[in-house]
DOKOL-860487 format. One record per atom (N, C-alpha, C): residue in one letter; x, y, z. Coordinates in steps of 0.05 Angstrom, whole numbers, padded with zeros to 5 digits, always signed. Example, Ala and Ser with C-alpha at 12.3 -4.5 7.8 and 13.67 -1.06 7.14 Angstrom:
A+00264-00114+00156;A+00246-00090+00156;A+00264-00066+00156;S+00257-00045+00142;S+00273-00021+00143;S+00258+00001+00157;
REM end
This chain:
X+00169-00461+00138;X+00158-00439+00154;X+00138-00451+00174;X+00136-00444+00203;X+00121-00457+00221;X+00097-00437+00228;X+00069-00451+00231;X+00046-00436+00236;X+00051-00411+00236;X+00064-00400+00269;X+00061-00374+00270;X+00075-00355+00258;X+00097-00366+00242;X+00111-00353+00222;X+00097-00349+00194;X+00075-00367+00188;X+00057-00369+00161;X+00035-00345+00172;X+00032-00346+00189;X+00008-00323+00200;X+00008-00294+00204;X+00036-00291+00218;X+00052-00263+00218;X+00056-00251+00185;X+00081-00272+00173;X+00084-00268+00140;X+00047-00255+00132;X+00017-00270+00135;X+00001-00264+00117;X-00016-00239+00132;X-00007-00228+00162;X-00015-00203+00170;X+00009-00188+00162;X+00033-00191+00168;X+00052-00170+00148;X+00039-00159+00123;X+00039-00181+00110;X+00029-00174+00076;X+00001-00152+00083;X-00019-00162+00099;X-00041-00154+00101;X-00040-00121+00104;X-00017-00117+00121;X-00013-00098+00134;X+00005-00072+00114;X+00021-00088+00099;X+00040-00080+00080;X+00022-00068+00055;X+00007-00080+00042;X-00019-00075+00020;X-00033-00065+00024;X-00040-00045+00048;X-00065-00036+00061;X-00046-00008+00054;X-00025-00008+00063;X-00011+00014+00062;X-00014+00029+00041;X-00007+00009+00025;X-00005+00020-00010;X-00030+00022-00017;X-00054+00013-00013;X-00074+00016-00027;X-00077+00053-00008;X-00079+00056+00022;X-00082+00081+00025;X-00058+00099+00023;X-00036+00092+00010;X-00026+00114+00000;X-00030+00116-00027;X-00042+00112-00043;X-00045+00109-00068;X-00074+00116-00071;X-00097+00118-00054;X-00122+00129-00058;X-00110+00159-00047;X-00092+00158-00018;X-00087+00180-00007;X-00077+00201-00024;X-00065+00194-00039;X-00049+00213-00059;X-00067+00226-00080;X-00091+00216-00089;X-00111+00232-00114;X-00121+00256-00109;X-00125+00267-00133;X-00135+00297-00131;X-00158+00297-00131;X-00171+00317-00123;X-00204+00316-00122;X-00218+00304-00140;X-00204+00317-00164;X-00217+00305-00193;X-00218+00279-00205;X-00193+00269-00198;X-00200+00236-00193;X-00211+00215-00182;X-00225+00226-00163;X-00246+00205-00156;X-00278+00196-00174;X-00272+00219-00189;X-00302+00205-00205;X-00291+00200-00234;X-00268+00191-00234;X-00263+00184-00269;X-00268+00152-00265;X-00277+00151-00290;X-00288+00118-00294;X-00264+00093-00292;X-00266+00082-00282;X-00243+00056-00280;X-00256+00033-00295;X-00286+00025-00291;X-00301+00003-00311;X-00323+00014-00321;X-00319+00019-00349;X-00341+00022-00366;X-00367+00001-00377;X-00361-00017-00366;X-00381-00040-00367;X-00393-00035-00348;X-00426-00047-00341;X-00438-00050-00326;X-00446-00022-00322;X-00445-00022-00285;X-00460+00001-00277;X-00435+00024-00275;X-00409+00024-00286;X-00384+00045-00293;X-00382+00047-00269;X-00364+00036-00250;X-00355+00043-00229;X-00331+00070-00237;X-00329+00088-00209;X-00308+00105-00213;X-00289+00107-00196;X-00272+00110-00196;X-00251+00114-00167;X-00257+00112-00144;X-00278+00134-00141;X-00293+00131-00114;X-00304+00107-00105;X-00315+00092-00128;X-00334+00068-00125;X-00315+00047-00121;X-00292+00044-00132;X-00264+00027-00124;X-00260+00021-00089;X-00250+00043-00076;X-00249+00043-00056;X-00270+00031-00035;X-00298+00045-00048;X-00322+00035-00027;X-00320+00004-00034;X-00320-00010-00056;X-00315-00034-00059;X-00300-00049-00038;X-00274-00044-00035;X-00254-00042-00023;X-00261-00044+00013;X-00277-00025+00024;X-00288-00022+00048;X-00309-00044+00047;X-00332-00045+00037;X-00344-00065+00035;X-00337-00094+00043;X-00320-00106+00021;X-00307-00127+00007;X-00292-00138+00035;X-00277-00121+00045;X-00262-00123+00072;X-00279-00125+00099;X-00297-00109+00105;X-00321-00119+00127;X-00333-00144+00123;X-00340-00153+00090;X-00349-00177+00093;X-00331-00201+00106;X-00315-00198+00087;X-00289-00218+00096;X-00284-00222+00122;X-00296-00205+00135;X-00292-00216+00167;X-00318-00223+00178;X-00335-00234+00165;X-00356-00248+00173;X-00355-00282+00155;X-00342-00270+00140;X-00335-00294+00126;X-00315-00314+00141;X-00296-00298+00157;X-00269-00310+00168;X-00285-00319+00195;X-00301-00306+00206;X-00311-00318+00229;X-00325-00352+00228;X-00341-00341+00215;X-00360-00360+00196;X-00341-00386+00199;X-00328-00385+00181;X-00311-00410+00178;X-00289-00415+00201;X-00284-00403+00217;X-00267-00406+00241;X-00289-00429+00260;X-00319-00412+00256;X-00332-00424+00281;X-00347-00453+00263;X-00335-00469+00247;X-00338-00494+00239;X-00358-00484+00216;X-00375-00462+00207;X-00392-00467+00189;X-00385-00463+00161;X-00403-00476+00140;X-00393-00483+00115;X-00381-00444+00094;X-00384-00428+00096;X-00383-00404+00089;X-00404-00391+00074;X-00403-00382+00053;X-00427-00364+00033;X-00448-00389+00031;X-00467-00383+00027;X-00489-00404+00012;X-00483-00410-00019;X-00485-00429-00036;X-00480-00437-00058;X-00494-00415-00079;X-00519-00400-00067;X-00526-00394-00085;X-00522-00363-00083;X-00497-00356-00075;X-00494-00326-00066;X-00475-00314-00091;X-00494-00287-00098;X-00498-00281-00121;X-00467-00252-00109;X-00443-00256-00129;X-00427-00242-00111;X-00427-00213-00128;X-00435-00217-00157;X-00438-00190-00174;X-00462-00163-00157;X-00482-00182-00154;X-00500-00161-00140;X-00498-00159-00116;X-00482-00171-00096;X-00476-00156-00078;X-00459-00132-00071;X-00433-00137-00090;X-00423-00110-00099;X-00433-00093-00109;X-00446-00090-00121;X-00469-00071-00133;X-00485-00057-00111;X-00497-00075-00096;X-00507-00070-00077;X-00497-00054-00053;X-00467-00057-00050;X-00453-00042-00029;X-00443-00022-00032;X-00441-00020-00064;X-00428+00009-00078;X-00449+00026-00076;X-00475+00018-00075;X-00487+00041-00072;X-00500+00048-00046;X-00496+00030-00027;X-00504+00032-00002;X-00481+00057+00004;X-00459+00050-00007;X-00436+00074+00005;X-00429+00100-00012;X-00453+00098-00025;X-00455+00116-00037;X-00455+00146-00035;X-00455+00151-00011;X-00460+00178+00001;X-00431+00186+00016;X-00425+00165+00022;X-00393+00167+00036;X-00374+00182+00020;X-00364+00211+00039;X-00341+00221+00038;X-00314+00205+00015;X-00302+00206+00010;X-00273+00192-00004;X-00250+00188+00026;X-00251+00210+00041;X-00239+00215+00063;X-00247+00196+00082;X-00271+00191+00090;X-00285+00185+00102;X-00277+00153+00096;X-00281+00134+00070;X-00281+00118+00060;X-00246+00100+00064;X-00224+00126+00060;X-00202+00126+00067;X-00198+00114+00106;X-00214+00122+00117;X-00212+00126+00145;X-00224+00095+00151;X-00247+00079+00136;X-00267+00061+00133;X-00246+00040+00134;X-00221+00049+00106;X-00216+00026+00101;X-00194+00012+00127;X-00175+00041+00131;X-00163+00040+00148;X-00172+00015+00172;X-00193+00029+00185;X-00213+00001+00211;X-00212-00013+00198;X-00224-00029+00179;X-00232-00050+00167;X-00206-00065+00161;X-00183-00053+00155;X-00156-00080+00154;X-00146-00086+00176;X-00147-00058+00191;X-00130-00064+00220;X-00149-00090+00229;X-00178-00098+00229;X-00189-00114+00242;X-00184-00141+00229;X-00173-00137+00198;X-00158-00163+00182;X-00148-00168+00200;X-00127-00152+00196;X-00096-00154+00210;X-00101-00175+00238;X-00116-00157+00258;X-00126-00172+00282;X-00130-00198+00281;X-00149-00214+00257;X-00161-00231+00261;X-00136-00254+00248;X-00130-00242+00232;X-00110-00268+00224;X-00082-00270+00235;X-00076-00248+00258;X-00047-00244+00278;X-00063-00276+00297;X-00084-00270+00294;X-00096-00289+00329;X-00099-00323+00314;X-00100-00317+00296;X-00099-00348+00283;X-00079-00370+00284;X-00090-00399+00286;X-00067-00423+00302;X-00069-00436+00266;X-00044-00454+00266;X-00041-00475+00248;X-00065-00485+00237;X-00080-00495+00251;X-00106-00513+00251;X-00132-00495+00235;X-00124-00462+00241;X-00144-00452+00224;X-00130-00448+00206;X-00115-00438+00198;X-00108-00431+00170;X-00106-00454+00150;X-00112-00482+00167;X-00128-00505+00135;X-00157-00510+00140;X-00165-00492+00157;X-00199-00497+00159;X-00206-00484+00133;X-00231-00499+00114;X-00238-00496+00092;X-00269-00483+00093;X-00276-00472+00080;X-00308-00455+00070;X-00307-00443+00040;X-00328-00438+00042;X-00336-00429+00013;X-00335-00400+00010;X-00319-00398-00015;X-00312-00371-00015;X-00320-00356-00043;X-00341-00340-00048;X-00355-00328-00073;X-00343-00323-00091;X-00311-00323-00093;X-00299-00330-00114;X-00279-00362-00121;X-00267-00366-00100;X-00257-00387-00093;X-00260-00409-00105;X-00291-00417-00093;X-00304-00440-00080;X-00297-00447-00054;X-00300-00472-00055;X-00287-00482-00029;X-00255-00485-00022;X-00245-00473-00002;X-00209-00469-00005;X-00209-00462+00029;X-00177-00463+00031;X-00175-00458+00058;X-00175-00426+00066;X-00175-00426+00094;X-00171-00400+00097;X-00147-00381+00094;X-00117-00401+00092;X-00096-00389+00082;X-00099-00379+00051;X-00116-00385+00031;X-00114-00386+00013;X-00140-00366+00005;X-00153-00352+00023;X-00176-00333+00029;X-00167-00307+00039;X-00151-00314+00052;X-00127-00296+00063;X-00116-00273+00045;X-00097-00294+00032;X-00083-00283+00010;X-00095-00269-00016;X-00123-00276-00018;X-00137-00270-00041;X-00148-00237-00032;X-00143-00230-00005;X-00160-00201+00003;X-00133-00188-00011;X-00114-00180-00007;X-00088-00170-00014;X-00082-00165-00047;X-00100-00196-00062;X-00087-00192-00086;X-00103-00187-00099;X-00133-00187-00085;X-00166-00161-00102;X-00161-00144-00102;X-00141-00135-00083;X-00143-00102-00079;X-00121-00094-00098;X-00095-00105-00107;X-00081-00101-00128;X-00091-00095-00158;X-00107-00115-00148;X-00115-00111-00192;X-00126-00102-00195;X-00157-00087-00175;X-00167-00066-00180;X-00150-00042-00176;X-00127-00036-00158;X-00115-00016-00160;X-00103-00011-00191;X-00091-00024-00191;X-00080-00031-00228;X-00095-00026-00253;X-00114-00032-00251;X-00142-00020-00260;X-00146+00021-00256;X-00146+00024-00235;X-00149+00048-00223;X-00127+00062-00246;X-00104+00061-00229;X-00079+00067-00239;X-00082+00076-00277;X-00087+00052-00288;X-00092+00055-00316;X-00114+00078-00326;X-00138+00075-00311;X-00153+00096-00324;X-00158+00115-00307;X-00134+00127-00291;X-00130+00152-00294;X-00101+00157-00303;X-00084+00142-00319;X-00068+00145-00336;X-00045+00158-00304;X-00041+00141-00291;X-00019+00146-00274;X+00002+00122-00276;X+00014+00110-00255;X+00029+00097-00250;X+00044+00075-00275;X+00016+00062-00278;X+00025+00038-00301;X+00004+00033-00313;X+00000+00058-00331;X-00020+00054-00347;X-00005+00054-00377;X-00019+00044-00395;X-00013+00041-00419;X-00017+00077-00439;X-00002+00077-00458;X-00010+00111-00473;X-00019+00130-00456;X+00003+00135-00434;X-00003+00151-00412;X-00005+00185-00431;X-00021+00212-00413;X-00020+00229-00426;X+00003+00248-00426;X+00021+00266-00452;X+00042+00272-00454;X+00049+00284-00432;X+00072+00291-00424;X+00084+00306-00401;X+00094+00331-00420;X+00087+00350-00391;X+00100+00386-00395;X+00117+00385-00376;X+00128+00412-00381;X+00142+00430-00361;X+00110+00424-00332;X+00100+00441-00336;X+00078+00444-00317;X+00076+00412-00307;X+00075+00396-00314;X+00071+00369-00296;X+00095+00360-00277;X+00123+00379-00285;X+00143+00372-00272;X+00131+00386-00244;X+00127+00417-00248;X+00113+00425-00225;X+00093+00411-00208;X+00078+00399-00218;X+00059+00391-00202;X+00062+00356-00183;X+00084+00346-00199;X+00102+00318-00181;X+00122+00337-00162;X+00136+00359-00172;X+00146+00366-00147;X+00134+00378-00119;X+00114+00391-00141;X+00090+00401-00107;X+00077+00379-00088;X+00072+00358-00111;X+00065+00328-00090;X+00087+00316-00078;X+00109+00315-00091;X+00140+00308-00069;X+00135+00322-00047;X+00137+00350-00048;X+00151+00368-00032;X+00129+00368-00006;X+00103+00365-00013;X+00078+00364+00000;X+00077+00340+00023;X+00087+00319+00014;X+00092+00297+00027;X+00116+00287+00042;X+00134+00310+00024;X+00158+00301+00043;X+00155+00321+00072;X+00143+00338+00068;X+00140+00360+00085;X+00113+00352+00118;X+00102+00328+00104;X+00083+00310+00124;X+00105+00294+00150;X+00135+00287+00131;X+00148+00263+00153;X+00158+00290+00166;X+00177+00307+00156;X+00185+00330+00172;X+00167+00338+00196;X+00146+00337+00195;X+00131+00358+00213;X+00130+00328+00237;X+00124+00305+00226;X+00122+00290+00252;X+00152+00283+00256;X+00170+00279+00242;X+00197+00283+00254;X+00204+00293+00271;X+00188+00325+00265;X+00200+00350+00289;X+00189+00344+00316;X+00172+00334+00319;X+00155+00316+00346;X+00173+00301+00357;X+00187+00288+00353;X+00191+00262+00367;X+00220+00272+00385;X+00219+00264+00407;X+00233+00259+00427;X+00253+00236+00426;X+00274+00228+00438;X+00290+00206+00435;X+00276+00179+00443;X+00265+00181+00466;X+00246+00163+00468;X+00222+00151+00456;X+00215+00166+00445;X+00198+00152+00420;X+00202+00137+00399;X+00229+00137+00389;X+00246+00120+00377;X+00242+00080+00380;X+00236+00076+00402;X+00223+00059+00409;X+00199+00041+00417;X+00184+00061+00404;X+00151+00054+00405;X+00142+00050+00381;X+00129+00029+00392;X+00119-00002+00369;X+00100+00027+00353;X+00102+00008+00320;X+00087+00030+00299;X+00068+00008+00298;X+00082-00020+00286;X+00065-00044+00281;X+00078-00071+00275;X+00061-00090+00270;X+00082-00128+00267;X+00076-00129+00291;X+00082-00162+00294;X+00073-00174+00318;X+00098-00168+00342;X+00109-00196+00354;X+00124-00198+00364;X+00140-00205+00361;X+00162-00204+00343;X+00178-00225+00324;X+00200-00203+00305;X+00207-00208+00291;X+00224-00195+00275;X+00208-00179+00249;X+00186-00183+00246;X+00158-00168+00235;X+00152-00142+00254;X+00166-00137+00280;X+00150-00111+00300;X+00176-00094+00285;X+00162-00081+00277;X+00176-00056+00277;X+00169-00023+00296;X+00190-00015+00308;X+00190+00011+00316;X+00189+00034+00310;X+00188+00060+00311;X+00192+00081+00300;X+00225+00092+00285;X+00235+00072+00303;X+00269+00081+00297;X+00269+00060+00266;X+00254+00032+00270;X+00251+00015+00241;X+00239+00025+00224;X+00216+00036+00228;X+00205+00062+00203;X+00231+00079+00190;X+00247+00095+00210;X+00259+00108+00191;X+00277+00097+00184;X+00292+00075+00190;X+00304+00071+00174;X+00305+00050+00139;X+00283+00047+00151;X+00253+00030+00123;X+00258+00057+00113;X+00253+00074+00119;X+00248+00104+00102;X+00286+00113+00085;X+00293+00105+00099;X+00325+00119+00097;X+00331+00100+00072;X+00328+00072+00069;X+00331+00047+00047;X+00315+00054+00032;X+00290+00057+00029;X+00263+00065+00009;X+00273+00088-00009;X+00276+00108+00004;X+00273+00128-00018;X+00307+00122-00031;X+00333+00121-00024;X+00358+00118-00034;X+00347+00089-00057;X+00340+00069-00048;X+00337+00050-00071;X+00318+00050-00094;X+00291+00070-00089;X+00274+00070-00101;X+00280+00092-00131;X+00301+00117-00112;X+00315+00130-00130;X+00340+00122-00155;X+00350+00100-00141;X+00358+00092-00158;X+00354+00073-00189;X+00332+00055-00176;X+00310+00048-00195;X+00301+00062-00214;X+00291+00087-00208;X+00270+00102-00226;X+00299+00120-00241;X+00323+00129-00226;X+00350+00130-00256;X+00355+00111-00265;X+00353+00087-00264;X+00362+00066-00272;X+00340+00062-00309;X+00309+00066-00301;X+00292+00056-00318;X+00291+00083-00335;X+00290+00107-00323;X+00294+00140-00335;X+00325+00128-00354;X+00340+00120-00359;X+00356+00102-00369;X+00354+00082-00388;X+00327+00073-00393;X+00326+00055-00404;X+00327+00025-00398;X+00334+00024-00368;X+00337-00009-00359;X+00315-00009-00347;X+00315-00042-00332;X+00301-00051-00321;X+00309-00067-00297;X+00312-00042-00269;X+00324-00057-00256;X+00323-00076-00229;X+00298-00078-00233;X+00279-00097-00210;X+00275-00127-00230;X+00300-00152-00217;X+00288-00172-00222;X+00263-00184-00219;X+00243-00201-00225;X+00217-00213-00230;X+00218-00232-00204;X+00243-00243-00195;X+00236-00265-00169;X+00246-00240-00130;X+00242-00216-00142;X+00251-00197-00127;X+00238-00202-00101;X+00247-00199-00082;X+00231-00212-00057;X+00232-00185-00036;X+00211-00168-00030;X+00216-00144-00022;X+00216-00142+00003;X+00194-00154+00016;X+00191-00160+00045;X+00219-00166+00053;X+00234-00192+00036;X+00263-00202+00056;X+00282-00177+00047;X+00281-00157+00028;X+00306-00135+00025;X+00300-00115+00046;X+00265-00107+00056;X+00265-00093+00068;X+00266-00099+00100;X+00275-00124+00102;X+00271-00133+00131;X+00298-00132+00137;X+00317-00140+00114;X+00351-00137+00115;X+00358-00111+00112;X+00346-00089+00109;X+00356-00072+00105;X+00362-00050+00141;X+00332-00059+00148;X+00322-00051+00169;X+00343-00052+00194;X+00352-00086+00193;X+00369-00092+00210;X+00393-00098+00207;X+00403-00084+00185;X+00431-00078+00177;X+00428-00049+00191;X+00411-00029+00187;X+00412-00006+00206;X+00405+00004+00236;X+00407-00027+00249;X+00399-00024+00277;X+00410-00012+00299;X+00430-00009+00283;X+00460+00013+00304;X+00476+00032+00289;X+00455+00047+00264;X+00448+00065+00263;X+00444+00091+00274;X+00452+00113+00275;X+00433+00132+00299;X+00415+00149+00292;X+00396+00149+00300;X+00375+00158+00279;X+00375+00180+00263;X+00394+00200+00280;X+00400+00228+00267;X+00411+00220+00238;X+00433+00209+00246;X+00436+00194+00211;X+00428+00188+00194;X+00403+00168+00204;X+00379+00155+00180;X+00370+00179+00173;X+00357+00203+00191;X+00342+00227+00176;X+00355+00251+00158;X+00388+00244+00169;X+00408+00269+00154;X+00399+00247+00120;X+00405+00224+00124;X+00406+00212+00096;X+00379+00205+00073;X+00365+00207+00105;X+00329+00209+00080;X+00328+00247+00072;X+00341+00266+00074;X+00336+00288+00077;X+00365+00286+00051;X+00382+00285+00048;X+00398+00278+00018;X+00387+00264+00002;X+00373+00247+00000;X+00357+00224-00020;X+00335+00247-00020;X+00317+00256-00009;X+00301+00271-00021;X+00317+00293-00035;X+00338+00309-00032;X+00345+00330-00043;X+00356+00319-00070;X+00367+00293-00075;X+00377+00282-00095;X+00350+00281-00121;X+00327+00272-00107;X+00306+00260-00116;X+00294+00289-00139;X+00283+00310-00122;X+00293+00345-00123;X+00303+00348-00150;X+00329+00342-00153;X+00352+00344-00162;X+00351+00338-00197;X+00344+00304-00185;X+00334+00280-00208;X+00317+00300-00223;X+00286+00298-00215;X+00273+00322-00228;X+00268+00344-00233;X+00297+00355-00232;X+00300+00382-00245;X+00311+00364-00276;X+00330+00358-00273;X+00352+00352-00302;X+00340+00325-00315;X+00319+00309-00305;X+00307+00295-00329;X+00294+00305-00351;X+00297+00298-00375;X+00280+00310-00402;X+00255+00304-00387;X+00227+00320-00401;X+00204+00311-00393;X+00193+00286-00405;X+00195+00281-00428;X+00192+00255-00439;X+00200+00233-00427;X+00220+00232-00413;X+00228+00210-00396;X+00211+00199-00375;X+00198+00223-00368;X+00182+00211-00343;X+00162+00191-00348;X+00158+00184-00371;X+00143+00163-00382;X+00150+00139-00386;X+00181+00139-00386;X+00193+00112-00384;X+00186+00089-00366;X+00186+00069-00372;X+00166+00049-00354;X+00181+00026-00345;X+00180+00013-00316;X+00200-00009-00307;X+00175-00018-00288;X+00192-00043-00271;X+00178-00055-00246;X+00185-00038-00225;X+00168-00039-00209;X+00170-00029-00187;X+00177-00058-00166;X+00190-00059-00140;X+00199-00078-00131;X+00172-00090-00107;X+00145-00080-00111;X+00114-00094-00114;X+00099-00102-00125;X+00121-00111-00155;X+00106-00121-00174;X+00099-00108-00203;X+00083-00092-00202;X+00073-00073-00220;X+00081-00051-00225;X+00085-00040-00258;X+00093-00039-00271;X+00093-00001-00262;X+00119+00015-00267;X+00104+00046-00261;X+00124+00059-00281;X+00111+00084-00285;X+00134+00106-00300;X+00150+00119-00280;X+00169+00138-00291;X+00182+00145-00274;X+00163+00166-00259;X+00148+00171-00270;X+00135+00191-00255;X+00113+00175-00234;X+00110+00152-00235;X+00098+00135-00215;X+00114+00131-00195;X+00153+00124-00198;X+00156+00120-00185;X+00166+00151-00170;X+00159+00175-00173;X+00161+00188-00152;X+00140+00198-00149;X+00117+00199-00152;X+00098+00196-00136;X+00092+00174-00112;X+00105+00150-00118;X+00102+00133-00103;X+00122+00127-00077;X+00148+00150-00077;X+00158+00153-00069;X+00149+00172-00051;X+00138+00197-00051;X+00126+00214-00041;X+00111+00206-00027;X+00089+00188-00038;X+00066+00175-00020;X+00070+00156+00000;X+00096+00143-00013;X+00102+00122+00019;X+00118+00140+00036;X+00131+00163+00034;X+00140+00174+00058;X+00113+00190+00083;X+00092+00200+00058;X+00070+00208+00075;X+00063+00188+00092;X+00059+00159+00076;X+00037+00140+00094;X+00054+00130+00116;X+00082+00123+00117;X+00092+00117+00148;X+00091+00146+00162;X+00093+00168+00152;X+00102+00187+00175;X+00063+00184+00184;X+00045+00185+00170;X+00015+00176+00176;X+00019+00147+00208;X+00032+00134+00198;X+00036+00106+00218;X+00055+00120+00237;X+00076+00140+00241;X+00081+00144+00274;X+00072+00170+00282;X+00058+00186+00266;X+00044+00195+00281;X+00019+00179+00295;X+00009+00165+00287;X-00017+00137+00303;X+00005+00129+00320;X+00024+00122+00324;X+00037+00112+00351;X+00048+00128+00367;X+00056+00157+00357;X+00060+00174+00382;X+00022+00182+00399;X+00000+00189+00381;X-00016+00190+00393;X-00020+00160+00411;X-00031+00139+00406;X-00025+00116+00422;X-00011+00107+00447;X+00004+00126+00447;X+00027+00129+00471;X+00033+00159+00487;
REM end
């Protein structure tokens, strides 16, 4: 892989993980923002996750500067427990919404800083408060994979996605994943009904390269997403497991994209609009106990089936979120 292809790949990712972390805060109910995630220490709660999160990410770009402009990075004796501490409660007053919107700026300006990066920086070395001393490719990659394991964390203690002795399922919880489906699927509809033929062609995000994707590449990312993701979550509602471990998602969803490039879009949306009715469908005639059944998800970590349609729901909100930002933009 050559520089600017190592750089794009680690704003892709950047850009890709940002997603999921705000569709995945985006998706909680009121009530979950103050349930405890760490009972040690000062008990952070959901809310306190995210401000972390905002925080953690503004620094990092003082950090990235820092070491861009030749200096050594953190001081040796930088205490990184109490500064988190310190920022959780500085943002303490902050909205969840608000925090959501925080984090939003704060990656796009990742994103920024490491799209503009040459060969030569990404082995410039500094000190990094967990690290030590490491390069900046390798500082990079560490913002993406903090934000996972605290999500994972999250996830667990509020007994969603892939948490362990999740709590039993009713009738009534079937209702309340279909009201969050239907809620979200009803977000891409409304900016669907917006769009003009020409819009079809306006950049959502990615650089310049086979990473840009358009509005017409969103949907059909959307048209592949929900048909495969459905099949997964019958597959594990089943009893399998059907996301291999060396699963490479970025290259299925980049092949997928441009296997549908001549496509017409009416088609991609007749067929995301069947895959949701299927999905519908799925969760009428699953037992409720099933929804607890547990597989990989093809990001790694681990979800029930009822994770995976929540998580289904929530990635159709968060791109139709990303072209509505490019029809305003334009």
């Amino acid at each position: 892989m050559n520089a600017k292809n190592a750089t794009n790949q680690l704003a892709f990712r950047l850009q890709k993980s940002g997603d999921t972390t705000r569709a995945f805060f985006g998706g909680l109910r009121r009530q979950d923002w103050q349930h405890t995630v760490y009972r040690e220490g000062s008990q952070w709660p959901v809310r306190a996750v995210l401000a972390h999160f905002v925080s953690a990410e503004s620094a990092v770009h003082e950090l990235l500067h820092h070491i861009l402009s030749g200096e050594p990075g953190v001081p040796v004796d930088f205490d990184i427990d109490a500064f988190n501490e310190s920022e959780v409660k500085r943002l303490g007053s902050r909205d969840p919404q608000e925090l959501l919107l925080d984090f939003k700026a704060a990656r796009a300006v990742t994103v920024a800083l490491v799209e503009g990066m040459s060969a030569t920086d990404l082995q410039r070395r500094g000190r990094h408060p967990w690290l030590g001393n490491a390069p900046l490719s390798k500082i990079i990659k560490l913002i993406y994979q903090h934000n996972q394991i605290h999500e994972r964390d999250a996830r667990r203690a509020l007994r969603k996605p892939d948490c362990a002795g999740a709590h039993p399922m009713t009738d009534a919880s079937k209702t309340d994943i279909r009201d969050h489906t239907e809620t979200n699927h009803q977000r891409l509809l409304d900016v669907v009904a917006r769009l003009n033929p020409s819009d079809f062609d306006l950049p959502v995000y990615g650089g310049h390269d086979e990473n840009e994707w358009h509005v017409r590449n969103v949907i059909a990312h959307l048209e592949a997403a929900a048909a495969g993701m459905l099949q997964n979550a019958r597959a594990i509602a089943a009893g399998e497991d059907p996301v291999p471990p060396d699963f490479d998602l970025h290259r299925w969803n980049q092949s997928k994209v441009r296997k549908a490039a001549d496509v017409p879009v009416k088609a991609l949306l007749d067929n995301i609009e069947r895959s949701h009715q299927k999905w519908m469908q799925f969760l009428e005639e699953i037992p409720v106990a099933h929804l607890q059944r547990r597989g990989r998800h093809a990001l790694g970590d681990v979800l029930t089936v009822e994770g995976f349609m929540r998580r289904y729901a929530e990635h159709e909100a968060q791109h139709a979120s990303e072209i509505h930002s490019a029809l305003q933009r334009n």
